[in-house]
Backbone as CSV, one residue per row, in Angstrom:
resi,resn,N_x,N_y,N_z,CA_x,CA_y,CA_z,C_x,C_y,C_z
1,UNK,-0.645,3.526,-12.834,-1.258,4.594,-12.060,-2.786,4.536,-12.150
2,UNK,-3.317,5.232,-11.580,-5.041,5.036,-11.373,-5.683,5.608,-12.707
3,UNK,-6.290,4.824,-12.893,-7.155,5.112,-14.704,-8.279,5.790,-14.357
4,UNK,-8.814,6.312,-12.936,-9.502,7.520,-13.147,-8.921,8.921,-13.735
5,UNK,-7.695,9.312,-12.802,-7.129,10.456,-13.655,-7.211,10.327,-15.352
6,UNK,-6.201,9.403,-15.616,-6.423,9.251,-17.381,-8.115,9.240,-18.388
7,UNK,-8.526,8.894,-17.309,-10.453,8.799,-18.024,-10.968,9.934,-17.751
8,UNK,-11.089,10.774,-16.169,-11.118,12.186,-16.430,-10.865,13.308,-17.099
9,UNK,-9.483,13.064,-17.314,-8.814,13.999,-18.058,-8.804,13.811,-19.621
10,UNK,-9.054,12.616,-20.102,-9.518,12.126,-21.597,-10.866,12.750,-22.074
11,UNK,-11.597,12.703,-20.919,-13.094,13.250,-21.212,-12.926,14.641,-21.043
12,UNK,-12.551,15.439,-20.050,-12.418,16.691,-20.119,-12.332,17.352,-21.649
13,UNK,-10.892,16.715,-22.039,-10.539,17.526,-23.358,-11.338,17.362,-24.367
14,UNK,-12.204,16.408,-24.597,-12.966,16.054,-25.276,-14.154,17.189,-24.893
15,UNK,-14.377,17.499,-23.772,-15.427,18.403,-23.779,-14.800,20.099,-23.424
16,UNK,-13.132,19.817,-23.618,-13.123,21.105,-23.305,-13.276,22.177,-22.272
17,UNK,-12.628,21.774,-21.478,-12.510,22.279,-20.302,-12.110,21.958,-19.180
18,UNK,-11.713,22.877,-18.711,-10.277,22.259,-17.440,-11.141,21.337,-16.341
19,UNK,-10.786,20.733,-15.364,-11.014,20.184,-14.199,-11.422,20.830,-13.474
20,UNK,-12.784,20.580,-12.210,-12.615,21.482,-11.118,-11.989,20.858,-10.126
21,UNK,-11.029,20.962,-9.398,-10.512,20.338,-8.124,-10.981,21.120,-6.769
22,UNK,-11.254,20.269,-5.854,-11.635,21.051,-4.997,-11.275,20.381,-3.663
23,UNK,-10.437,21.510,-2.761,-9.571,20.419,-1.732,-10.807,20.944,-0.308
24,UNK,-10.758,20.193,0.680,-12.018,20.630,1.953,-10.746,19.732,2.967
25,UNK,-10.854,19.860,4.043,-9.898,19.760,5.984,-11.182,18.144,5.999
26,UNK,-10.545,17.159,6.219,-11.305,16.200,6.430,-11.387,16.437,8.086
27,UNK,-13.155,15.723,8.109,-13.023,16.028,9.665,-13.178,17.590,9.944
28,UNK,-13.492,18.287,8.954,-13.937,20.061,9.845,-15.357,19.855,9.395
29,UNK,-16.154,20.253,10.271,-15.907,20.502,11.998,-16.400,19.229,12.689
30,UNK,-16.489,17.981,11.647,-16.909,17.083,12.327,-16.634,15.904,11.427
31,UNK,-16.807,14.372,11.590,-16.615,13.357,10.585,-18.005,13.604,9.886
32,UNK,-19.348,13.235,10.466,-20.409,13.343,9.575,-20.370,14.005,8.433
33,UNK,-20.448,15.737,9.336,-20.308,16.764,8.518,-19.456,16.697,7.160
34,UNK,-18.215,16.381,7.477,-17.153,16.130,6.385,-17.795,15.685,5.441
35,UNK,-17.920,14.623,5.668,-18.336,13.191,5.013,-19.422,13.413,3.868
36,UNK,-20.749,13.952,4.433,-21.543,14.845,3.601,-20.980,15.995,2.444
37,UNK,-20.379,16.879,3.170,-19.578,17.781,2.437,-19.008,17.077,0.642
38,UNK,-17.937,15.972,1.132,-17.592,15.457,0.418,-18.219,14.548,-0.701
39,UNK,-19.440,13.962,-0.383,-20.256,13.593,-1.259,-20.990,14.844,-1.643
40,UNK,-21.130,15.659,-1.648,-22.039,16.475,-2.007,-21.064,17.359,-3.493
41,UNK,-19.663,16.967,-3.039,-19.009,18.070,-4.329,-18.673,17.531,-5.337
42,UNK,-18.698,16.195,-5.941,-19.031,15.683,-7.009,-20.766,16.041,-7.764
43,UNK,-21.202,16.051,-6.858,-22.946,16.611,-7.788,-22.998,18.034,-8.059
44,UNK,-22.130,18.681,-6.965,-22.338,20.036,-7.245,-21.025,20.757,-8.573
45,UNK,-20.488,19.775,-8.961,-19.702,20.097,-10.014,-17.781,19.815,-10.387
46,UNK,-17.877,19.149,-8.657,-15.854,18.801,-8.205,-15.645,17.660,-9.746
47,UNK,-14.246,17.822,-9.911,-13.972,16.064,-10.868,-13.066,15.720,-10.016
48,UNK,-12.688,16.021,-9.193,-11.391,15.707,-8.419,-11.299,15.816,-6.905
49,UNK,-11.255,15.495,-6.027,-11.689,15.757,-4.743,-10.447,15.434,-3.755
50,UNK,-9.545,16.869,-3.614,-8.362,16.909,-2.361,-9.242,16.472,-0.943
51,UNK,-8.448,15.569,-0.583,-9.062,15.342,0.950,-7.636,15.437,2.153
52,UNK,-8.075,16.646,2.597,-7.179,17.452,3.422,-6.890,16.490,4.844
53,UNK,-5.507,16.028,4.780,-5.047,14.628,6.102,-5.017,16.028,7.510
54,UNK,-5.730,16.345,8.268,-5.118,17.485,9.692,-4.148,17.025,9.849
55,UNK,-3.528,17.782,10.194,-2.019,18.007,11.049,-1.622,19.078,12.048
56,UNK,-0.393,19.110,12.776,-1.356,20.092,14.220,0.273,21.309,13.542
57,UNK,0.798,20.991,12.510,1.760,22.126,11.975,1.805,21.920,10.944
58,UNK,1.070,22.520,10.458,0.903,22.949,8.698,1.379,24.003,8.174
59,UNK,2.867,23.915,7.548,3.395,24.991,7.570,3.151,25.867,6.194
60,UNK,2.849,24.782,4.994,2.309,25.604,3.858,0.747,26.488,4.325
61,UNK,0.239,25.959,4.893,-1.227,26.606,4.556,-1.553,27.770,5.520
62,UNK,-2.359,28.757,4.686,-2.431,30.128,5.675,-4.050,30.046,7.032
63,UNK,-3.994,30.971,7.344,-4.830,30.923,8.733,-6.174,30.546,8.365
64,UNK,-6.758,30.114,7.464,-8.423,29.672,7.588,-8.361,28.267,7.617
65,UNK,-6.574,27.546,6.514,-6.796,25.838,6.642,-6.300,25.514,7.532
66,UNK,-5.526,26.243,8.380,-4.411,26.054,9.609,-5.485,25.511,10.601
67,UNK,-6.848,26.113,10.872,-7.642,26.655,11.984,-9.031,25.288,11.270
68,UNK,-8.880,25.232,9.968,-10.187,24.131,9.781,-9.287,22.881,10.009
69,UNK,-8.105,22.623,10.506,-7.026,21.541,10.306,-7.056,21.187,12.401
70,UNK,-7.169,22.317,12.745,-7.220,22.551,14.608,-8.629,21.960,15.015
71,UNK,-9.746,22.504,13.666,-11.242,22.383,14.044,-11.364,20.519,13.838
72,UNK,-10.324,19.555,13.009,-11.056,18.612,12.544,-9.952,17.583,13.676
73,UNK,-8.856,18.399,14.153,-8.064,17.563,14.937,-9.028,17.716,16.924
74,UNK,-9.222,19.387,17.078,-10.310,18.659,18.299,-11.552,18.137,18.123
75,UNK,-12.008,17.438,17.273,-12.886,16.801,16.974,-12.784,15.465,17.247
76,UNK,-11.744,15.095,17.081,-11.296,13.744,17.305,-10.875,12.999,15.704
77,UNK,-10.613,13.558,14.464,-10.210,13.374,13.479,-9.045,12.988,13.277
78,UNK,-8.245,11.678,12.708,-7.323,11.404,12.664,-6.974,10.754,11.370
79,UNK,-5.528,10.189,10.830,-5.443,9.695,9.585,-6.244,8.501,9.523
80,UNK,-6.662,7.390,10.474,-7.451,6.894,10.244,-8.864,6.731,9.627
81,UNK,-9.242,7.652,10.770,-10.828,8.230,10.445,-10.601,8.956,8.816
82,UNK,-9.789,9.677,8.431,-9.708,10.208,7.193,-9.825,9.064,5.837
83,UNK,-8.884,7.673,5.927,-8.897,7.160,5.074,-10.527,6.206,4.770
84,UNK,-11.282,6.107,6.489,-12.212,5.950,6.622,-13.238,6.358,5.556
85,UNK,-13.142,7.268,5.696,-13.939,9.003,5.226,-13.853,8.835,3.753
86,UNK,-12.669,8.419,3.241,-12.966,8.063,1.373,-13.208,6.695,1.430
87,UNK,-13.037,5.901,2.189,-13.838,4.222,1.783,-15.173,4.314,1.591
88,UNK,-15.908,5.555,2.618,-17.160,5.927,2.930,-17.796,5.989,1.702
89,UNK,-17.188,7.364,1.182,-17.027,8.070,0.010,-17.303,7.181,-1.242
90,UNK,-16.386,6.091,-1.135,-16.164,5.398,-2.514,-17.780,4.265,-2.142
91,UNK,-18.103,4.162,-1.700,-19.426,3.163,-1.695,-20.432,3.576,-2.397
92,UNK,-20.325,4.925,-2.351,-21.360,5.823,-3.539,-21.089,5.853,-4.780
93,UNK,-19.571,6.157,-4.712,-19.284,6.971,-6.327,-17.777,6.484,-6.202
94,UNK,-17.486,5.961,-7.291,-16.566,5.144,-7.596,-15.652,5.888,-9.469
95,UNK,-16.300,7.009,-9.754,-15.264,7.742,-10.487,-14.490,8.692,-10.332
96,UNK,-14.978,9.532,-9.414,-14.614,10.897,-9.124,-13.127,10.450,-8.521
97,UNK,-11.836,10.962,-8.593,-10.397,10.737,-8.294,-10.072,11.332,-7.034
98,UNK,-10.019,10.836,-5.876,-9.725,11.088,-4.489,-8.047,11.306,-4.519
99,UNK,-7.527,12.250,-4.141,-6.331,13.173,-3.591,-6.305,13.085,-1.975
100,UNK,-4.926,12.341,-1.725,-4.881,13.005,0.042,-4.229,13.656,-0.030
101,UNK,-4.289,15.017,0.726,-3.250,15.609,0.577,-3.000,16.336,2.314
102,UNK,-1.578,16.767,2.425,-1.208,16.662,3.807,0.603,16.876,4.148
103,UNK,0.779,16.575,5.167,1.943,16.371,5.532,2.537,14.958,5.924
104,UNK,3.776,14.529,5.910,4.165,13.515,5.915,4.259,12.756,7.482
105,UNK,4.160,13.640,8.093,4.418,12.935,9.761,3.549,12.140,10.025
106,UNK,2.305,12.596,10.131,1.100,11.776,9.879,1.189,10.127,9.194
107,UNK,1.681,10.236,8.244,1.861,8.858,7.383,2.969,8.132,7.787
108,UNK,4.301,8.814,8.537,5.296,8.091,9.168,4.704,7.471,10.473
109,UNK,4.302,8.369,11.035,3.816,7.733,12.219,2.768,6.478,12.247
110,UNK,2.004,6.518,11.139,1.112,5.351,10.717,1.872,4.147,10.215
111,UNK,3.004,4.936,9.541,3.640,3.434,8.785,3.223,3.642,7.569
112,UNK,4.054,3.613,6.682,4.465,3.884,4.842,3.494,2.767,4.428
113,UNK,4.137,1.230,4.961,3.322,0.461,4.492,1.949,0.330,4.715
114,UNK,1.426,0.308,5.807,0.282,0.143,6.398,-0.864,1.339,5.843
115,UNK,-0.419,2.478,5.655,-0.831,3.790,4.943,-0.748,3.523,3.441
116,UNK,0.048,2.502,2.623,-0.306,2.554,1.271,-1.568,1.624,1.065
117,UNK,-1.282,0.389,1.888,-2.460,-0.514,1.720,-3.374,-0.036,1.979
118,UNK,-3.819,1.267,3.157,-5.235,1.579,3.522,-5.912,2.830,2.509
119,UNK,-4.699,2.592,1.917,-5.487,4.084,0.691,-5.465,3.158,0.031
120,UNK,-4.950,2.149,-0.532,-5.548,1.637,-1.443,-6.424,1.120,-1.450
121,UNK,-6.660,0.188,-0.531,-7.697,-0.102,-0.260,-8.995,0.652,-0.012
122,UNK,-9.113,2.236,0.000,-9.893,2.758,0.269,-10.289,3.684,-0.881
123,UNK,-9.399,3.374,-1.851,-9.807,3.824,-3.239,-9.023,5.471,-3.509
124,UNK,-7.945,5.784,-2.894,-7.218,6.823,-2.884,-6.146,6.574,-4.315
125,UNK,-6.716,7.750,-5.020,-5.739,7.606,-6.738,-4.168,8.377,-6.466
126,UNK,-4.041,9.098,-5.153,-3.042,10.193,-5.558,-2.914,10.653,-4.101
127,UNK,-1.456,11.357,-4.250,-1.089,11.838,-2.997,-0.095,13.205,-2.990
128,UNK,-0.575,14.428,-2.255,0.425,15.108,-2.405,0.474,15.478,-0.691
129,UNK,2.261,15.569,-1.186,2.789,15.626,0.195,3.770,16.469,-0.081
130,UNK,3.399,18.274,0.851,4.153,18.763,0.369,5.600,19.243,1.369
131,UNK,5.658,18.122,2.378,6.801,18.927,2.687,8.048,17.465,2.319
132,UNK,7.763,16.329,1.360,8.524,15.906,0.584,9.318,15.976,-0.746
133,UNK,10.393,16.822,-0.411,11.082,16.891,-2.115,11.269,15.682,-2.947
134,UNK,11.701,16.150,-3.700,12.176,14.768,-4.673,13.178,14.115,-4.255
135,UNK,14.260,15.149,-3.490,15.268,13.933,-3.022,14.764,13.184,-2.106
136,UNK,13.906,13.067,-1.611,13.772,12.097,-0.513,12.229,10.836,-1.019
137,UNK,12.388,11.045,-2.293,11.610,9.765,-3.231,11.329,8.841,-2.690
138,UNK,12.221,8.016,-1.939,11.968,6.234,-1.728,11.354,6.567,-0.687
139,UNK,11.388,8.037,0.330,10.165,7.714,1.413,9.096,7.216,1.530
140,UNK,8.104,8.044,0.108,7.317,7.509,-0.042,6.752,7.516,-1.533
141,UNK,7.366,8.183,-2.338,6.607,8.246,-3.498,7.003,7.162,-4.097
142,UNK,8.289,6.336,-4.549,8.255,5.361,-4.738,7.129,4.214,-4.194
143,UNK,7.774,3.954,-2.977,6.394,2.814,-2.733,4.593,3.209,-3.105
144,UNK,4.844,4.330,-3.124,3.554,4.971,-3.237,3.053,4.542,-4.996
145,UNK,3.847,4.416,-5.643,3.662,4.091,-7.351,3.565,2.973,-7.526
146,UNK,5.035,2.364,-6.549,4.795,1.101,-6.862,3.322,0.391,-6.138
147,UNK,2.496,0.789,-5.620,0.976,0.576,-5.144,0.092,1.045,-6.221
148,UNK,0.639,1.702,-7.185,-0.288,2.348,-8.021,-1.014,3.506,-7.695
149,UNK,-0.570,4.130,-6.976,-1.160,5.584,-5.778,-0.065,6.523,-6.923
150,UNK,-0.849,7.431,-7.450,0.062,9.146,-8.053,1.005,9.355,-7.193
151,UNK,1.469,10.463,-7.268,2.481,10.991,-6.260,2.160,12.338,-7.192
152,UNK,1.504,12.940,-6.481,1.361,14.330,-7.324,2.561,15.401,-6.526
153,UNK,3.330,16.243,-7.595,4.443,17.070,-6.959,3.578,18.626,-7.242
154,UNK,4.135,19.218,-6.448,4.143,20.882,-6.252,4.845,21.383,-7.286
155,UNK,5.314,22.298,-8.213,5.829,23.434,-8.687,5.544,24.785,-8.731
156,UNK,6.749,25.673,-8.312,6.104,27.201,-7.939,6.554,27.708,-8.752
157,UNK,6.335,29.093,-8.656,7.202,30.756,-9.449,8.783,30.168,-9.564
158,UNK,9.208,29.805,-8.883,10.447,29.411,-8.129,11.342,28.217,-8.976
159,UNK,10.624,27.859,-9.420,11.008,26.098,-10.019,10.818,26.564,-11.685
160,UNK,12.443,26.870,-11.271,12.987,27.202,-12.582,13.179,26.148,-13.919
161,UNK,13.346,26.281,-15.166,13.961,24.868,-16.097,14.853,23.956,-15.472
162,UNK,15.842,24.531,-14.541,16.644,23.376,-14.233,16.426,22.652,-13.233
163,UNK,15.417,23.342,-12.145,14.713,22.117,-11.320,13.325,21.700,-11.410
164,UNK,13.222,21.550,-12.596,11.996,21.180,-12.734,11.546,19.980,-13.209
165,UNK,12.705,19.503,-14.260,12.860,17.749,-14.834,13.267,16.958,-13.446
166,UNK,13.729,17.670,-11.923,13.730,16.659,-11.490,12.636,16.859,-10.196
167,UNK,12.453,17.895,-10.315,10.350,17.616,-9.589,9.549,16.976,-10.283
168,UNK,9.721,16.871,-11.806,8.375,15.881,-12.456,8.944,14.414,-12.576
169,UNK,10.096,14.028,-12.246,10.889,13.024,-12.593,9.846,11.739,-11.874
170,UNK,9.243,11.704,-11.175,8.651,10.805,-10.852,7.041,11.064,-9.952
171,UNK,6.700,12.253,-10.847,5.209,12.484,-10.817,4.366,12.015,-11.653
172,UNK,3.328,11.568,-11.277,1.911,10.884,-11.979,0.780,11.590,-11.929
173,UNK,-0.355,11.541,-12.353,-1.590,11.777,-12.516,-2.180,13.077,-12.510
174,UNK,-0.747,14.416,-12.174,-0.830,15.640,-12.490,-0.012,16.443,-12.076
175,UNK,-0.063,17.596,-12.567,1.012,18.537,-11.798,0.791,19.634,-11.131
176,UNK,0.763,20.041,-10.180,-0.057,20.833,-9.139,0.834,22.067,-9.825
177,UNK,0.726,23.433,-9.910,1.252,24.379,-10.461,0.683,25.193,-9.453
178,UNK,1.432,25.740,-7.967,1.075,26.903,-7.316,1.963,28.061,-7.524
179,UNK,0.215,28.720,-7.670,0.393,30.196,-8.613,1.083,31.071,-8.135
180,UNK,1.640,31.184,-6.477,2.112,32.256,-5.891,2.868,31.521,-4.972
181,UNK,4.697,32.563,-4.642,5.026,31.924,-3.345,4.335,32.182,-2.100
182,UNK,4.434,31.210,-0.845,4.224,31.631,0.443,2.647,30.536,0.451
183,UNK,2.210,30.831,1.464,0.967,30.279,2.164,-0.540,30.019,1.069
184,UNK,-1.276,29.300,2.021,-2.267,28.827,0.826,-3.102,30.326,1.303
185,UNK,-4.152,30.731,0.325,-5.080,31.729,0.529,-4.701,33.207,0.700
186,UNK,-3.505,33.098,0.105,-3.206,34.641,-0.810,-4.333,35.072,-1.786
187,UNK,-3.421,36.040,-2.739,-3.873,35.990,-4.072,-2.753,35.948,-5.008
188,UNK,-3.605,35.627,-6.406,-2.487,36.093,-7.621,-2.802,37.070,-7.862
189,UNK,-1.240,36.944,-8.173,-0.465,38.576,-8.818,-0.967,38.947,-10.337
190,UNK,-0.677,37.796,-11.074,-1.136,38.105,-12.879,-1.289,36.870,-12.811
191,UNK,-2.630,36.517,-13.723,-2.813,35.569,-14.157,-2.707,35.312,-15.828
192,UNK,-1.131,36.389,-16.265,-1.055,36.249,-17.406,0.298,35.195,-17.139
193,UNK,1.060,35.437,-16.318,2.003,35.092,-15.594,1.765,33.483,-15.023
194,UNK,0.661,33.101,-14.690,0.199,31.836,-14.214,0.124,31.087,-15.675
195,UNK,-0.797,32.010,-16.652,-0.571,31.103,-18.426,0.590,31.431,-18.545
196,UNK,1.871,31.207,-18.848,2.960,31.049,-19.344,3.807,30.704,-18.460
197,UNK,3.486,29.933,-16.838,4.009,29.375,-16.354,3.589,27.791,-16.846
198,UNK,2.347,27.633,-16.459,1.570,26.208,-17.630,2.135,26.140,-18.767
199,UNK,2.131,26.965,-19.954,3.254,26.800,-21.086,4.718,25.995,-20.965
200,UNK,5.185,26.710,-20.033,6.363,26.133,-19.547,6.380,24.959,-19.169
201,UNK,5.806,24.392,-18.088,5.765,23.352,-17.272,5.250,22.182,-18.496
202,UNK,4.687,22.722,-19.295,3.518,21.403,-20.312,4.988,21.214,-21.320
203,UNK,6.262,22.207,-21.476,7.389,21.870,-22.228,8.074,20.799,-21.730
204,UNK,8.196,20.300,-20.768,8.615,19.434,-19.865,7.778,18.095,-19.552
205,UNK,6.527,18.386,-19.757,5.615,17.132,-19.000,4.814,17.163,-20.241
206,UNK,3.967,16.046,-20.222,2.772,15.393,-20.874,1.497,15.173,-20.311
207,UNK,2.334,15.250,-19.167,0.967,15.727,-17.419,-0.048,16.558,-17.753
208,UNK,-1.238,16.480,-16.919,-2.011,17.422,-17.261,-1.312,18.793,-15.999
209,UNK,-1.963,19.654,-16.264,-1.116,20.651,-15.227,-2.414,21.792,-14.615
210,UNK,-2.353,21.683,-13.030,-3.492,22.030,-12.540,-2.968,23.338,-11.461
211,UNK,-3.892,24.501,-11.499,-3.329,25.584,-11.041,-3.875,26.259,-9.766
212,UNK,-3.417,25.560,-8.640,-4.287,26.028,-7.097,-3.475,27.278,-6.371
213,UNK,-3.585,27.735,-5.590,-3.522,28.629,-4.668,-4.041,30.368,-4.868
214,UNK,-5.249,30.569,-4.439,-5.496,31.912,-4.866,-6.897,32.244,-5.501
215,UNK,-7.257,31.020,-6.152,-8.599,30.907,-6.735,-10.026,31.005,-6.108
216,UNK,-10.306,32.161,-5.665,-11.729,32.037,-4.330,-13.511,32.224,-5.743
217,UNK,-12.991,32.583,-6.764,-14.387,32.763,-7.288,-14.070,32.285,-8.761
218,UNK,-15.587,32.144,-9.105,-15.632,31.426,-10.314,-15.493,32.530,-11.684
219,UNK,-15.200,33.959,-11.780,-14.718,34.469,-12.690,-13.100,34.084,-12.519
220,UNK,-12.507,34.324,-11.471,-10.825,33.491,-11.115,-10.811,32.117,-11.871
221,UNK,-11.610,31.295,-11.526,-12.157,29.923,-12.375,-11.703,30.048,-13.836
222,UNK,-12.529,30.648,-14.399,-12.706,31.340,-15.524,-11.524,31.354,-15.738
223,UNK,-10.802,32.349,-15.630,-9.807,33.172,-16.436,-8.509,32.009,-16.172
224,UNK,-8.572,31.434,-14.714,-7.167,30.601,-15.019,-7.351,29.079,-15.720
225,UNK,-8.509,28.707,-15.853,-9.135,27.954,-16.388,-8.691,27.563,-18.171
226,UNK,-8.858,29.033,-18.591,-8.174,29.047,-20.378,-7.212,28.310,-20.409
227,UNK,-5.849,28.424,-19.672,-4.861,27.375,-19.658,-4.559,26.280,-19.130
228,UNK,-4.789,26.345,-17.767,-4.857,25.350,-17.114,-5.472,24.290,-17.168
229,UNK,-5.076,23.290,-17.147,-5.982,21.826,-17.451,-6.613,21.309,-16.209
230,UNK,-6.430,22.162,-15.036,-7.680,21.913,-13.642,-7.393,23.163,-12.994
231,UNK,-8.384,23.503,-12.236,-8.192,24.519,-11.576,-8.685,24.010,-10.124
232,UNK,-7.755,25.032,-8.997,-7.832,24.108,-7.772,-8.305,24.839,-6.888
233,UNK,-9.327,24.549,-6.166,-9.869,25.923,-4.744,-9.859,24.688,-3.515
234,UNK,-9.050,25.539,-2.420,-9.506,24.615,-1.491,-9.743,26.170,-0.260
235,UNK,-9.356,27.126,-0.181,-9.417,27.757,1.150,-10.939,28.668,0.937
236,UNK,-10.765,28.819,-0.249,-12.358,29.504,-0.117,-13.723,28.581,0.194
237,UNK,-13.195,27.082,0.139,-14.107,26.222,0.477,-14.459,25.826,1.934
238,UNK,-12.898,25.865,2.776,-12.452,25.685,3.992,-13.270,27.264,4.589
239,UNK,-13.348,28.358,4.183,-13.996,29.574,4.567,-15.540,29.407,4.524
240,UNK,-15.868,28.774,3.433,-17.925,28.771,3.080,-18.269,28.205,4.292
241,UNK,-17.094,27.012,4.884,-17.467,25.436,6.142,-17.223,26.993,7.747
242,UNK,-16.742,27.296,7.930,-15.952,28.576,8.867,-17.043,29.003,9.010
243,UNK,-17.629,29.496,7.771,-18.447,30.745,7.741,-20.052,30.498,8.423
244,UNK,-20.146,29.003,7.783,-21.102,28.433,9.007,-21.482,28.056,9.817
245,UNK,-20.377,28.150,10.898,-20.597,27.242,11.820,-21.464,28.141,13.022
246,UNK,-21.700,27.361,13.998,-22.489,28.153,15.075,-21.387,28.767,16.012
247,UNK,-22.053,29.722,17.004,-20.212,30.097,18.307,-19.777,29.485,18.843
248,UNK,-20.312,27.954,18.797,-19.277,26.775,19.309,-18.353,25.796,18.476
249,UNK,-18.401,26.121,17.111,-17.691,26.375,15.709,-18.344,24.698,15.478
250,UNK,-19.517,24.463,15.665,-20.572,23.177,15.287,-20.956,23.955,13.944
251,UNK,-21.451,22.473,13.195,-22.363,22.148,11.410,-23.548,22.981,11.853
252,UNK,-24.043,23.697,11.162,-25.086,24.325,11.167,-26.041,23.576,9.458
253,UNK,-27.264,23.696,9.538,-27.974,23.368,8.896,-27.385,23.472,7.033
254,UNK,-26.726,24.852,7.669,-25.980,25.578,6.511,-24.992,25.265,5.270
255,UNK,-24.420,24.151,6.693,-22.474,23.940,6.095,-22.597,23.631,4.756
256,UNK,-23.415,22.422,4.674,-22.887,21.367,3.815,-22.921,22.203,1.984
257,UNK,-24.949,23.199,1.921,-25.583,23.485,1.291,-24.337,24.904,0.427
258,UNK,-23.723,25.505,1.528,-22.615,26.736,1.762,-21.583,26.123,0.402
259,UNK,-21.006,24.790,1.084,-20.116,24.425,0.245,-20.658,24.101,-1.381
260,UNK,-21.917,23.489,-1.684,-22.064,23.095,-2.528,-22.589,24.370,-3.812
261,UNK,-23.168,24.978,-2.728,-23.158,26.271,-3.912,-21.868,26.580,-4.228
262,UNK,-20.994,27.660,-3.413,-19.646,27.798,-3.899,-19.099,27.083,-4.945
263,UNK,-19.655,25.252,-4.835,-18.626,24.848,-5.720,-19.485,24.803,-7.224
264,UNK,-20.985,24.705,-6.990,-21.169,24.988,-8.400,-21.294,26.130,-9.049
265,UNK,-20.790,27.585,-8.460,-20.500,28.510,-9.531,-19.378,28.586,-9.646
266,UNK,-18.142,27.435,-9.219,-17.033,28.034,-9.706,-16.828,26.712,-10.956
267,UNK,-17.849,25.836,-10.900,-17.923,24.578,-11.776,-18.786,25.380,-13.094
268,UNK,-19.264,26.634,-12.798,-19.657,27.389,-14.187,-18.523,27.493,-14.553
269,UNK,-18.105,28.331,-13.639,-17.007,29.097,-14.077,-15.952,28.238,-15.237
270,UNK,-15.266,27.097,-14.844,-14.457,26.087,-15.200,-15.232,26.224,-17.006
271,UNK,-16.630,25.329,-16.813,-17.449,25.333,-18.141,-17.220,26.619,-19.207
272,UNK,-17.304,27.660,-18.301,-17.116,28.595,-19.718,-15.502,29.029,-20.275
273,UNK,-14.431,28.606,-19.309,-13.229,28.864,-19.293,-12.558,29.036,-20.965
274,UNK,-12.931,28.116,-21.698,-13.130,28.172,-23.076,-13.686,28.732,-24.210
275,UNK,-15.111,28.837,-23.549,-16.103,29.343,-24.341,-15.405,30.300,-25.541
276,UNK,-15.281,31.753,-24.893,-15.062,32.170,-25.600,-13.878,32.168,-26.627
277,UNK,-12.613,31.668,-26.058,-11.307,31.444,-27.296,-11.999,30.321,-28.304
278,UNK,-13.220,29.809,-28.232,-13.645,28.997,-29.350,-14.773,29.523,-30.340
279,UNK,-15.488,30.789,-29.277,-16.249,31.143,-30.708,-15.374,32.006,-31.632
């Protein structure tokens, strides 16, 4: 599997403190734009960088990624241009751990094979695809390992002890832990409830275990941060890109600067997640 995750996550613990992950709609509201965006959230504090594949029915995600997923598909954004978009990416910076993440039609329609070679080739560590269960493995997560590509799985509220050895049964490089059922860009309910779901899940795995859906600010950071070994924002990021655009939903001077703040106070946030259970 990709020895960025394992070198990230080696160094983390060493310094104590969870991951920031941070997922952005490749292609909203434009390739440039993106593109910038995405280099810009490794300096501003990302270790991990979801790069959102559009799709024109996204049935997990709620109305801000649905609509930055519409903004990057009339643009002319496609899985191509996306895998583009991290080759881009990787010419700069060659540690930070690239995530596609998406739906599977997209990648059928490209071709399993032709789609493993171009992420690999484009320096893609990991893949989550969430409307693939485990029973349906050899679609793609198999070949996907056997390329050396993660196969990162989902677990919810829902994913009890007994289905849960066979959701991690052939996951790599982490374990996505969403905090709430239903759509992306809710909120959580307790985030005492989110630590002792991580408890659980870490009884089972050796994985690191990373906790997205719900997280819009960096005291949220913070607090789910204590347990969690990454913490994941992608819709409040997909909202900062929204929030700037002009009334013809164009990059404004704004976008890129929007995102990068956001992400470095929630990259405080992450930093102090510890602090205090150590003094």
């Amino acid at each position: 599997m990709s020895k960025r995750f394992d070198t990230l996550f080696s160094r983390l613990k060493d310094e104590n403190r969870p991951a920031l992950v941070t997922y952005f709609m490749g292609g909203d509201p434009d390739f440039d734009t993106s593109l910038a965006i995405m280099k810009s959230l490794p300096k501003a504090g990302s270790d991990i960088i979801e790069l959102g594949m559009p799709f024109s029915d996204p049935m997990a995600d709620g109305p801000a990624i649905q609509a930055a997923g519409l903004r990057a598909l009339q643009g002319g954004q496609n899985l191509t241009k996306t895998i583009s978009m991290a080759r881009k990416f990787r010419d700069e910076n060659q540690d930070t751990p690239i995530v596609l993440m998406g739906y599977y039609n997209p990648i059928y329609i490209y071709g399993v094979d032709r789609f493993l070679n171009d992420a690999k080739a484009a320096g893609i560590d990991g893949l989550i695809i969430v409307d693939l269960p485990p029973e349906m493995d050899e679609e793609l997560c198999l070949p996907a390992l056997d390329n050396g590509i993660s196969f990162i799985r989902l677990a919810t509220p829902t994913t009890d002890d007994k289905r849960l050895p066979k959701v991690l049964e052939n996951t790599s490089g982490f374990v996505y832990y969403v905090s709430m059922n239903g759509i992306t860009g809710g909120a959580i309910a307790s985030t005492q409830a989110v630590g002792e779901a991580v408890a659980r899940i870490k009884n089972h795995t050796p994985l690191p275990v990373c906790v997205g859906f719900g997280v819009k600010t960096a005291e949220q950071a913070r607090i789910i941060g204590r347990d969690a070994d990454g913490v994941v924002v992608g819709t409040a990021i997909v909202k900062a890109v929204e929030n700037t655009l002009d009334k013809n939903g164009e990059a404004t001077k704004d976008t890129v600067d929007a995102v990068a703040t956001l992400v470095r106070g929630l990259a405080q946030g992450c930093a102090s997640a510890r602090l205090e259970a150590a003094e």
